[in-house]
Rosetta silent file (secondary structure, phi, psi, omega in degrees, C-alpha in Angstrom):
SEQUENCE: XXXXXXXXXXXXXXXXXXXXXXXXXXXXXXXXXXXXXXXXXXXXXXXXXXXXXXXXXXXXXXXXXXXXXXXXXXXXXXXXXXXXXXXXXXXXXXXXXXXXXXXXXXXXXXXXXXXXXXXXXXXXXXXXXXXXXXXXXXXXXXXXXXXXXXXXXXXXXXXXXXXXXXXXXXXXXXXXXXXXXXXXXXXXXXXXXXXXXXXXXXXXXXXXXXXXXXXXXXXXXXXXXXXXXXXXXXXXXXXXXXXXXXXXXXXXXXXXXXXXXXXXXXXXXXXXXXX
SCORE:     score description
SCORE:     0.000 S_00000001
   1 L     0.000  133.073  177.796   13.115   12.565  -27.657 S_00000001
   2 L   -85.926  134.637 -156.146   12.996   14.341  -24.260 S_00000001
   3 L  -122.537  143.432  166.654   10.151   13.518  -22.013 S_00000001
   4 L  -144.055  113.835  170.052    9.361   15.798  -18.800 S_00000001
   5 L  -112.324  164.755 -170.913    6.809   14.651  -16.165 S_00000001
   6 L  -114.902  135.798 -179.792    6.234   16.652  -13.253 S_00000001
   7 E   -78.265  168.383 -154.420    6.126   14.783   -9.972 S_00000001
   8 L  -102.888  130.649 -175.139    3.625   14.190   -7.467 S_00000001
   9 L   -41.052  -13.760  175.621    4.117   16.477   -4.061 S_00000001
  10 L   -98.772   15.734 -156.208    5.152   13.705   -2.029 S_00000001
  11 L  -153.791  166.163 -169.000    7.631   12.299   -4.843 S_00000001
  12 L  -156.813  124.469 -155.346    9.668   13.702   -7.874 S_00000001
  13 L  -148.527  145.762  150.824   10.413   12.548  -11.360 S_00000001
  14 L  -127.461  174.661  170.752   11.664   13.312  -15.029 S_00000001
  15 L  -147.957 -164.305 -164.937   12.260   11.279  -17.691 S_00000001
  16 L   177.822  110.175  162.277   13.960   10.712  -21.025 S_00000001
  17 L   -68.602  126.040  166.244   14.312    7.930  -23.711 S_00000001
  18 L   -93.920  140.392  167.328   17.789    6.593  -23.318 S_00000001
  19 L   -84.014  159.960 -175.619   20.009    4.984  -26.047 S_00000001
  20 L   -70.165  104.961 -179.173   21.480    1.511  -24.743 S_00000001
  21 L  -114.807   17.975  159.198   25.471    1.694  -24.733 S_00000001
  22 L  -128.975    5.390  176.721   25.478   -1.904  -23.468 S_00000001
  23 H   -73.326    6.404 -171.614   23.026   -3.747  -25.365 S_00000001
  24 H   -97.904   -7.094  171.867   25.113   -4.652  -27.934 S_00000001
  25 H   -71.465  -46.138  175.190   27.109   -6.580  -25.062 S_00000001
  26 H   -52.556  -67.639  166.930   23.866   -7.838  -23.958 S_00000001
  27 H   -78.010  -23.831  166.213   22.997   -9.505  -26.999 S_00000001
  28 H   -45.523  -44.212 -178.274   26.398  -10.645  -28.266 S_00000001
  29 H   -37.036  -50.470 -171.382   25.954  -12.562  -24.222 S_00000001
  30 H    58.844 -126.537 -146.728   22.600  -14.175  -25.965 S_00000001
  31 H   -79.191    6.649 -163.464   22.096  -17.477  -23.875 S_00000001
  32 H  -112.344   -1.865  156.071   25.325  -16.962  -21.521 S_00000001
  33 L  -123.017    8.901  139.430   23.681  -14.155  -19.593 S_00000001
  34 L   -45.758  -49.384 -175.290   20.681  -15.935  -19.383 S_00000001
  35 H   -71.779  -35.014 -157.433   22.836  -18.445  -17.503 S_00000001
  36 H   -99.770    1.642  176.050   24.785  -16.215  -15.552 S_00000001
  37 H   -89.016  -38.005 -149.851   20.878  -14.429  -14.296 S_00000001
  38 H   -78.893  -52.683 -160.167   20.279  -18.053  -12.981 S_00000001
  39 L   -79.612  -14.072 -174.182   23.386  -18.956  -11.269 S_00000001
  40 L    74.055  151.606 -178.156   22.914  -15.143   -9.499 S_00000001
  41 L   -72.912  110.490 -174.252   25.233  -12.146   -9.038 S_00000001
  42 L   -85.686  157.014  155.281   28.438  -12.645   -6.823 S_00000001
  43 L   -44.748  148.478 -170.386   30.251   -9.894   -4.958 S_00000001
  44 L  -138.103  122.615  158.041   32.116   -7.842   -7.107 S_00000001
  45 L   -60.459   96.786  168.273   35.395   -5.709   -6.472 S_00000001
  46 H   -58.760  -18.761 -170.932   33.898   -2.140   -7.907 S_00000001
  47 H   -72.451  -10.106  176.314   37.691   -1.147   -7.841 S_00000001
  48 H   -85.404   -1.333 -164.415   38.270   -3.107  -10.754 S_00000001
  49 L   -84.168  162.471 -170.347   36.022   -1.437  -12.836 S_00000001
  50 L   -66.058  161.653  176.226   37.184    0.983  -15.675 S_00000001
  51 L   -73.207  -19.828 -171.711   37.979    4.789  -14.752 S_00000001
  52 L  -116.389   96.111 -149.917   35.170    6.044  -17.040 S_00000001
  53 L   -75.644   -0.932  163.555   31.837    5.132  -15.520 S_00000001
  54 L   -84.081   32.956 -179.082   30.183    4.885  -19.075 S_00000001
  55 L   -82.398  -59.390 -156.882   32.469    1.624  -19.406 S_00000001
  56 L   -90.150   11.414 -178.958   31.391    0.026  -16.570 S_00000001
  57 L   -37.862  -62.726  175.220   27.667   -0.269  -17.359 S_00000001
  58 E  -139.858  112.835  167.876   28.273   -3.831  -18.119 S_00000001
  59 E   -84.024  137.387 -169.142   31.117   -5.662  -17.074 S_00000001
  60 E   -68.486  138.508  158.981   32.385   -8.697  -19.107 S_00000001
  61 E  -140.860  177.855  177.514   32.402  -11.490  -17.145 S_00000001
  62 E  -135.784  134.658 -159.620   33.117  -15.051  -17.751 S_00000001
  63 E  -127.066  115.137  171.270   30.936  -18.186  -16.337 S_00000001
  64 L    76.570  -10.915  166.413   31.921  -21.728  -17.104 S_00000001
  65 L   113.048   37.285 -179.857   34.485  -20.462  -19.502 S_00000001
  66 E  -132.937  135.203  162.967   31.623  -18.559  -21.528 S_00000001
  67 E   -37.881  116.705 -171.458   31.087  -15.048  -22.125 S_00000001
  68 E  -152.708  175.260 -176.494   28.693  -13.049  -20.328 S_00000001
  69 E  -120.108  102.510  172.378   27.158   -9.365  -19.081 S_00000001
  70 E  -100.214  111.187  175.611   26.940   -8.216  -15.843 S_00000001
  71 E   -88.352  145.861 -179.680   24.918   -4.897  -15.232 S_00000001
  72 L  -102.047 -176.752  152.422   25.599   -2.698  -11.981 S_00000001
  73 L    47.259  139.079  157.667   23.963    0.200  -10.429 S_00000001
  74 L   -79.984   69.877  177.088   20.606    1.979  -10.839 S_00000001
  75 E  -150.736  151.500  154.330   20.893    5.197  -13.355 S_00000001
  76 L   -59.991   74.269 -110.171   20.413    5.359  -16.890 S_00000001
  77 L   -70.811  -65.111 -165.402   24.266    4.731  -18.222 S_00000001
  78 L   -67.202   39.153  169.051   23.990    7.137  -21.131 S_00000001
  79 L  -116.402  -38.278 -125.319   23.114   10.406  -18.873 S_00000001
  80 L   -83.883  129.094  166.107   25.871    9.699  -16.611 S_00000001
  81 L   -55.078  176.467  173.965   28.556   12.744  -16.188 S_00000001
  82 L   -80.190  148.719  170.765   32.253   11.934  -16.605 S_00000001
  83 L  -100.338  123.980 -171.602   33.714   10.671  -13.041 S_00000001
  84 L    85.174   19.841 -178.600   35.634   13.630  -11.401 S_00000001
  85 E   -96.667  114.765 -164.982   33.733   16.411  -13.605 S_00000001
  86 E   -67.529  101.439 -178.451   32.684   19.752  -11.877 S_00000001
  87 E   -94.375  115.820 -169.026   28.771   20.221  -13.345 S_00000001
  88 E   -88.894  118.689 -162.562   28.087   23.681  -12.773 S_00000001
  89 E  -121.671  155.765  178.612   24.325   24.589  -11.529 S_00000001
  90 E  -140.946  153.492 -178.218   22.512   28.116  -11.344 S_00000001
  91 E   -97.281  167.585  169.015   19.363   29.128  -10.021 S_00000001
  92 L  -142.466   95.279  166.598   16.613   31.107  -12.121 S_00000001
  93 L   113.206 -156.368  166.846   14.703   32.797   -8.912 S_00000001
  94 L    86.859  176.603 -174.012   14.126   31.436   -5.124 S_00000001
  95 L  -100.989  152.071  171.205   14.666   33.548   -1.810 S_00000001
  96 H   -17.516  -47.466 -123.099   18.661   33.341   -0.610 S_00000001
  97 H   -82.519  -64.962  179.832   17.620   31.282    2.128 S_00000001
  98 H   -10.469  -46.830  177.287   15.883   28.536   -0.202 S_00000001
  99 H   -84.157  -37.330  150.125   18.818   28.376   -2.624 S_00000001
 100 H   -34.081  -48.671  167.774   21.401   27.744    0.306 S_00000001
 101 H   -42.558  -85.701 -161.812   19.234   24.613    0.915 S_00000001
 102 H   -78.553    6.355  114.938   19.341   23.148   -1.614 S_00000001
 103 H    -8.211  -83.952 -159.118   23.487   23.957   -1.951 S_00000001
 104 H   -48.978  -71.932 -173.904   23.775   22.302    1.290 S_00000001
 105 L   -53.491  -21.565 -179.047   21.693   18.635    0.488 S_00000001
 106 L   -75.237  -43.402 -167.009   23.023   18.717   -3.108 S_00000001
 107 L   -79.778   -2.294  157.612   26.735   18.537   -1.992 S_00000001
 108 L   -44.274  -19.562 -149.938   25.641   15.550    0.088 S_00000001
 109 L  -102.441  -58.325  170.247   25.974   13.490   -3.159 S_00000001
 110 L    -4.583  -78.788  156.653   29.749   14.875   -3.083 S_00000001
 111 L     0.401  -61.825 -157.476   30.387   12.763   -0.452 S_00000001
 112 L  -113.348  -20.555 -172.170   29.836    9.657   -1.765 S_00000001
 113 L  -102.666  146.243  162.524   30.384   10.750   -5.749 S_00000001
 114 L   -82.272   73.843 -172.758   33.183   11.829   -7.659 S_00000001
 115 E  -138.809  166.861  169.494   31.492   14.941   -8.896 S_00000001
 116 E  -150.842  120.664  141.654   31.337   18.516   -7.889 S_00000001
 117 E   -43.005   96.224  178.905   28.355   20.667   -8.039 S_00000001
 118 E  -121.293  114.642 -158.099   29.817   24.544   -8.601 S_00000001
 119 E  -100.194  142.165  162.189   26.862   26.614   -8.448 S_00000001
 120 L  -129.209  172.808 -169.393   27.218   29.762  -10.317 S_00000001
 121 L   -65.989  -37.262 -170.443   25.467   32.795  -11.350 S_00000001
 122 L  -135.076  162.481  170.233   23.911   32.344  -15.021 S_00000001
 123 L    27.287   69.651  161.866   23.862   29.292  -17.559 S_00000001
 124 L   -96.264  179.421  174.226   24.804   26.132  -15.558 S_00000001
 125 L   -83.064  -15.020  117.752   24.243   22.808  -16.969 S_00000001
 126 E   -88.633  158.863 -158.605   21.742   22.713  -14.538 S_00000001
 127 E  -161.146  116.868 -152.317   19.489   25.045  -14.023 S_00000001
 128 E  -104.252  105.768  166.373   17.375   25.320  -10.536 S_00000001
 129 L   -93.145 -166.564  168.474   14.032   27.049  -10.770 S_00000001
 130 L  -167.981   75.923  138.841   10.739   27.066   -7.790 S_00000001
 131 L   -68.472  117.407  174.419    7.709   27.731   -9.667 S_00000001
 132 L   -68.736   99.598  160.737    5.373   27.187   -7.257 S_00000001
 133 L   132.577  -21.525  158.798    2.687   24.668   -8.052 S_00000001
 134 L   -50.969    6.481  177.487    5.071   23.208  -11.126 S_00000001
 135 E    84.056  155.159  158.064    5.799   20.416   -9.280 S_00000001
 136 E  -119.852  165.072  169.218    9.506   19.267   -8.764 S_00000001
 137 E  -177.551 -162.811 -164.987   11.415   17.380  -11.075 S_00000001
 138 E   172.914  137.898  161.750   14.846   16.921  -13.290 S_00000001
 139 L   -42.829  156.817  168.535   16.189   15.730  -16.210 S_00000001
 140 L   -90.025  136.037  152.456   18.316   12.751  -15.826 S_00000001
 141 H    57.712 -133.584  173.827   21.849   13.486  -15.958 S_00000001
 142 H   -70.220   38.601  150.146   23.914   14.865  -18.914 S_00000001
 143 H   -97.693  -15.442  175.397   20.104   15.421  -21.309 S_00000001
 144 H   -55.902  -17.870 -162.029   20.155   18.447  -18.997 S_00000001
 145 H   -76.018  -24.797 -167.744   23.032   19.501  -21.885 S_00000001
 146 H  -122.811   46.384  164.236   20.239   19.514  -24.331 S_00000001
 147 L  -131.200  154.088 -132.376   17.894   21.702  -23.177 S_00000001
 148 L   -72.126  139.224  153.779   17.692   25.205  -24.349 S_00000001
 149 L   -56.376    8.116  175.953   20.227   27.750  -22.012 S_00000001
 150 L  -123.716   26.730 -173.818   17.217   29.694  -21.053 S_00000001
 151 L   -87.214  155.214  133.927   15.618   26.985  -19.576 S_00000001
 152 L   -89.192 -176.612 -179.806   15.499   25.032  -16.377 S_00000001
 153 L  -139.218   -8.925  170.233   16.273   21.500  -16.256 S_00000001
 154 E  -131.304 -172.999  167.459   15.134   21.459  -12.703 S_00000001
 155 E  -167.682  143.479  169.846   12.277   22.563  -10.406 S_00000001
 156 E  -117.764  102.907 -179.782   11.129   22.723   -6.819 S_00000001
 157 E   -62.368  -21.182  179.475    7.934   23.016   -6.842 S_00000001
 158 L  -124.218  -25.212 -175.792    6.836   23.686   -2.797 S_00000001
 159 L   -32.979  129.724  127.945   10.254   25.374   -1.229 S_00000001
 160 L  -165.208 -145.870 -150.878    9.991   28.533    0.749 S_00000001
 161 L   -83.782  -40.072  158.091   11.390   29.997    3.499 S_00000001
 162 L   -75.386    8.941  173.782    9.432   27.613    6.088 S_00000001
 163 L   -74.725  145.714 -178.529   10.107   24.403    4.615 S_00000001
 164 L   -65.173  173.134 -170.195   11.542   21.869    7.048 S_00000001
 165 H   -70.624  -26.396  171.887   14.955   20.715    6.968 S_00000001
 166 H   -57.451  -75.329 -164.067   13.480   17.049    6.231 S_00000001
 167 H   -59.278   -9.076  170.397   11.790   17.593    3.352 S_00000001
 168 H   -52.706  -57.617 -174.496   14.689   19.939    2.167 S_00000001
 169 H   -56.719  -75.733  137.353   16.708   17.132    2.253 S_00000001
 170 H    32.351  -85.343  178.668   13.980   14.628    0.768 S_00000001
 171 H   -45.444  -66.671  179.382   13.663   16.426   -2.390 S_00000001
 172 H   -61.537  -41.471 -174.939   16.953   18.186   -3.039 S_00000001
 173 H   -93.267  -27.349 -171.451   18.536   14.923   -2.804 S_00000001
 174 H   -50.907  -58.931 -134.320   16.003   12.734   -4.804 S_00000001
 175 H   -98.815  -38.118  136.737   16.033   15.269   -7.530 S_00000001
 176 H   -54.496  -26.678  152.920   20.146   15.644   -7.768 S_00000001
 177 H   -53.782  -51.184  164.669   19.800   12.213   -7.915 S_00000001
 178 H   -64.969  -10.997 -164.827   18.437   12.112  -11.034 S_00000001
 179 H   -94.381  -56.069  148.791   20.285   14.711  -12.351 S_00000001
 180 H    -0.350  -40.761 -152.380   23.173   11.947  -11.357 S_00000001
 181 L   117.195  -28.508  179.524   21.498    9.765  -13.786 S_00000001
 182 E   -51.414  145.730  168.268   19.055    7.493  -10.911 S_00000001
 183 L   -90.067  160.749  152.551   16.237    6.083  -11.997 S_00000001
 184 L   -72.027  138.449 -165.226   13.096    5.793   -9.188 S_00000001
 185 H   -95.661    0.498  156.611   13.684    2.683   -7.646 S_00000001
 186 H   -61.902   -0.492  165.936   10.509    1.378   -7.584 S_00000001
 187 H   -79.811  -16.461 -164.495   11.505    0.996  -10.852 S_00000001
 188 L   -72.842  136.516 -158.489   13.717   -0.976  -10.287 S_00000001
 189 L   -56.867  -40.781 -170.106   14.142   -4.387  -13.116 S_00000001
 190 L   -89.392   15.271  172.687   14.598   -6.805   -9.784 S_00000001
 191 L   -92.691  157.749  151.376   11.411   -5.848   -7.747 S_00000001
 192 L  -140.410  107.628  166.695    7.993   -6.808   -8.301 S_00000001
 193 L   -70.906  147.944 -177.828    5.555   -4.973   -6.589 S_00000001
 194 L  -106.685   65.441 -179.468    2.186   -6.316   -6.365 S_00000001
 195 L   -22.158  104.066  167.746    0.258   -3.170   -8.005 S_00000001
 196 L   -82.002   90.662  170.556   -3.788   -2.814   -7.373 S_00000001
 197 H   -31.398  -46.073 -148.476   -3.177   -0.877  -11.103 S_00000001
 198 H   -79.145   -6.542  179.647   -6.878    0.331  -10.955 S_00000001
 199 H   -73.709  -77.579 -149.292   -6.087    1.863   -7.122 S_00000001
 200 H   -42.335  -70.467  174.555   -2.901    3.513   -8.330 S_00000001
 201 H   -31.045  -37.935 -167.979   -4.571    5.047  -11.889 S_00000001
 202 H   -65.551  -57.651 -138.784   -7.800    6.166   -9.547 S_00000001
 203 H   -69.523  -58.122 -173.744   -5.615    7.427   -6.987 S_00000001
 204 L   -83.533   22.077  155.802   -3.020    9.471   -8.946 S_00000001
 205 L  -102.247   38.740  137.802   -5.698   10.972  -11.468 S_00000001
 206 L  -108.087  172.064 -179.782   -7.543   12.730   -8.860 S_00000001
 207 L   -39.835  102.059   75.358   -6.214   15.781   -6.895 S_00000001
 208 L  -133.703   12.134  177.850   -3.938   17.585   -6.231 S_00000001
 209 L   -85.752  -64.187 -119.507   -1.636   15.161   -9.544 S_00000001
 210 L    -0.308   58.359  158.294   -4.329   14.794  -11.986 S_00000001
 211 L   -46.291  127.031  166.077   -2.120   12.506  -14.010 S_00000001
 212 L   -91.382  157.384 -174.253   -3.025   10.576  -17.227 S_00000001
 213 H   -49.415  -51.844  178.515   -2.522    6.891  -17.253 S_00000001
 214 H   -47.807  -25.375  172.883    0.719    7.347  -19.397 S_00000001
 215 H   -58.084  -84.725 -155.206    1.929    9.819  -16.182 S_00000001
 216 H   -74.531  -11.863  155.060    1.705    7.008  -13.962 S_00000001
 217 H   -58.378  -24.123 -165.849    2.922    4.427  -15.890 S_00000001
 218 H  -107.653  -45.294  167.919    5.783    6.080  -16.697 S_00000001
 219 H   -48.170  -41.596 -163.814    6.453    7.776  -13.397 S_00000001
 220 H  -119.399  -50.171 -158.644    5.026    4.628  -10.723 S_00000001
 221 H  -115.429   22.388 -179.586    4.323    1.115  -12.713 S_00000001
 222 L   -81.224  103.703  157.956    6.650    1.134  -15.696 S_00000001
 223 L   -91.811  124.498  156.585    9.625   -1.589  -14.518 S_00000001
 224 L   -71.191  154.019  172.773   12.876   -0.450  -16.711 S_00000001
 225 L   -68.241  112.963 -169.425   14.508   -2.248  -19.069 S_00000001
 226 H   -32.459  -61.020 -169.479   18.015   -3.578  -17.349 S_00000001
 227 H   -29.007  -41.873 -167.494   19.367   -2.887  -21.080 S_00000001
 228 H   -75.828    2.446 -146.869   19.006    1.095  -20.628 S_00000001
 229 L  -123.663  145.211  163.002   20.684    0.529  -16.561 S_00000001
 230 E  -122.109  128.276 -163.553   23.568    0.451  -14.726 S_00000001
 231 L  -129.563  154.920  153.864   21.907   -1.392  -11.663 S_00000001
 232 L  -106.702 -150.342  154.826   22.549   -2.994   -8.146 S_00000001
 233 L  -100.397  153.051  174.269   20.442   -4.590   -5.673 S_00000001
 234 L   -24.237  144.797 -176.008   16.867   -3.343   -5.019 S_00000001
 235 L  -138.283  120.937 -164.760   16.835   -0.882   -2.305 S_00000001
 236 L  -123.490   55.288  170.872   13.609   -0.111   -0.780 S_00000001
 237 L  -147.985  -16.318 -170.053   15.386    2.886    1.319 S_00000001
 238 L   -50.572  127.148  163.631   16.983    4.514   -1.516 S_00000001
 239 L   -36.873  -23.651  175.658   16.155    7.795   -1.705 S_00000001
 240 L   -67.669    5.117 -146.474   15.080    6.961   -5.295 S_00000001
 241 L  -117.777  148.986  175.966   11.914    5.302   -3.764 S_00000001
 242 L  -115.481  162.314  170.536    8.838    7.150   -3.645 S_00000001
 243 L   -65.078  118.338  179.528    6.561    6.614   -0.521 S_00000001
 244 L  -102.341   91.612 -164.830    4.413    3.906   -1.499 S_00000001
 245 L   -63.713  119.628 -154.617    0.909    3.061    0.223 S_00000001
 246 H   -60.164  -47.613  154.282    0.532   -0.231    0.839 S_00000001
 247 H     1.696  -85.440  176.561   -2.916   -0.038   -0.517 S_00000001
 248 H   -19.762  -59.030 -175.115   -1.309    0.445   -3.799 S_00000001
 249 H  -112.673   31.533  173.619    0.643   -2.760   -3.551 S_00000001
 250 L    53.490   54.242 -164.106   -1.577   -5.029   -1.709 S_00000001
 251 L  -136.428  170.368  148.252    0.247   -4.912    1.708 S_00000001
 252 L   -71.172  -27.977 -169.900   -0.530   -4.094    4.846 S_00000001
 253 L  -108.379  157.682  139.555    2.216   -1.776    5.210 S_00000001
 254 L   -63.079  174.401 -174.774    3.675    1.409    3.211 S_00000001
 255 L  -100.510 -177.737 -157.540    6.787    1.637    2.165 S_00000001
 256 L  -104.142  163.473 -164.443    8.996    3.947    4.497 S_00000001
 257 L   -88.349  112.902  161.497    9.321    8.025    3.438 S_00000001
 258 L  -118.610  147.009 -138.207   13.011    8.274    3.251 S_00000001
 259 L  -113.091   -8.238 -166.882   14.496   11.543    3.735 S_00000001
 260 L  -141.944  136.987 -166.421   18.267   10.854    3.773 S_00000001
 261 L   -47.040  149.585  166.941   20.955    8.574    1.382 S_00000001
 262 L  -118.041  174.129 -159.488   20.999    5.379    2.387 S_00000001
 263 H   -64.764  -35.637  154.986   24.347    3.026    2.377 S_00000001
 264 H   -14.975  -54.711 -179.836   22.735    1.864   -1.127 S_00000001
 265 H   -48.452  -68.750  174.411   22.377    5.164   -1.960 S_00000001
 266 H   -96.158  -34.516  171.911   26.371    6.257   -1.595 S_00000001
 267 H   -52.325  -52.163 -167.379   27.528    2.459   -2.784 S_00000001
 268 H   -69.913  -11.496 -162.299   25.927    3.247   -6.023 S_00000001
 269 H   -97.888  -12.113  155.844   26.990    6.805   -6.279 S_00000001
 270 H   -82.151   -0.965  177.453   30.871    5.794   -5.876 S_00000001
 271 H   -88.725  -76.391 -173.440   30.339    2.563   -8.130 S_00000001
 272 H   -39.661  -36.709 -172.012   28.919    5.531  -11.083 S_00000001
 273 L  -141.309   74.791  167.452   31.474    7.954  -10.113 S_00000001
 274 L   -29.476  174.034  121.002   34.699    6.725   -8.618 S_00000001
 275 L   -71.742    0.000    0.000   37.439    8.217   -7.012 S_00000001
């Protein structure tokens, strides 16, 4: 079933129930990747990994001369394009200048992915709207395939003609990130944040999100299940990260607004999509 929440202006989310294409690896592991959580995750040559990044979710490994599962990267492995596949995106609206933006920050992911973004005129497999006041968000990955062609699958919710080049960036890439397949990485299975719940729930049900608790669980205090993930390590720069107030997590500090990939960022998007 396809789920769509609309994100909060300083941060930007969709969702989706994924099926598992490595749990059955997971549990054949049983107690041997139990063992192999314990002893901790060694460097890994990514070049060894299969050519077809829904492969490499979880790589076999072997520990004491026992069987075992090691998951990589942070995106949900069944959205994930084909590595080397041209996903063709279209707009439905925006001013020239607006849709040039987000051109430019989306082919940032280029860079680091083996993908290509080929924006065309009508019916891409993505599909870029800017209803203003809708929030931004995105589908994760390849579920954009299964939403109606007269649809979007994405939205920018604040663009116009004065937005700065930061938050251009910000957004555009967070939000092609998901469409990647990334999860938020506050999400992420190997963090634990230390959540004042009843701040967060206060905070994002009043104005201008006016979220229900199921919003923010599933958008801010939800940790995913590794089974659904191709994972790394925690990145608390990632672009995937929403700005966090320390409030929230019983810190003195926030966490920092980051507007541009970070070497996390491009490791994981060439571990998902080789060259």
């Amino acid at each position: 079933m396809m789920k769509k929440i609309i994100s909060w202006s300083l941060c930007l989310t969709v969702g989706a129930m994924m099926t598992v294409s490595c749990r059955q690896d997971i549990e054949e592991a049983g107690q041997d990747l139990v063992e192999e959580q314990q002893i901790g995750r060694k460097d890994v040559d990514y070049s060894v990994y299969a050519a077809d990044p829904r492969a490499h979710a979880c790589r076999i490994v072997t520990i004491d001369g026992k069987r075992s599962t090691e998951p990589r990267g942070a995106a949900y492995t069944e959205t994930l394009w084909n590595a080397g596949q041209t996903v063709t995106v279209s707009f439905i609206g925006g001013s020239n200048f607006v849709r040039q933006k987000v051109i430019e920050y989306a082919k940032k992911w280029e860079e680091h992915a083996n993908i290509t973004f080929q924006f065309v005129q009508n019916n891409g497999m993505i599909r870029v709207s800017f209803v203003q006041g809708a929030g931004s968000y995105s589908y994760f990955g390849t579920d954009a395939l299964q939403i109606a062609s007269n649809t979007e699958t994405m939205n920018f919710g604040w663009f116009n003609d004065n937005t700065p080049d930061a938050e251009f960036s910000r957004t555009v890439l967070h939000e092609f990130g998901h469409a990647l397949g990334l999860i938020h990485e506050h999400q992420h299975p190997d963090v634990t944040l230390d959540w004042d719940r009843d701040f967060v729930y206060a905070y994002y049900a009043g104005a201008p999100n006016y979220w229900s608790t199921a919003d923010i669980d599933y958008n801010i205090l939800n940790t995913i299940n590794p089974a659904y993930l191709t994972y790394n390590q925690y990145d608390i720069n990632s672009i995937m990260h929403y700005q966090i107030l320390g409030r929230m997590i019983n810190s003195s500090t926030d966490t920092p607004i980051n507007t541009v990939l970070s070497e996390g960022d491009k490791q994981i998007a060439g571990i998902l999509y080789p060259f």
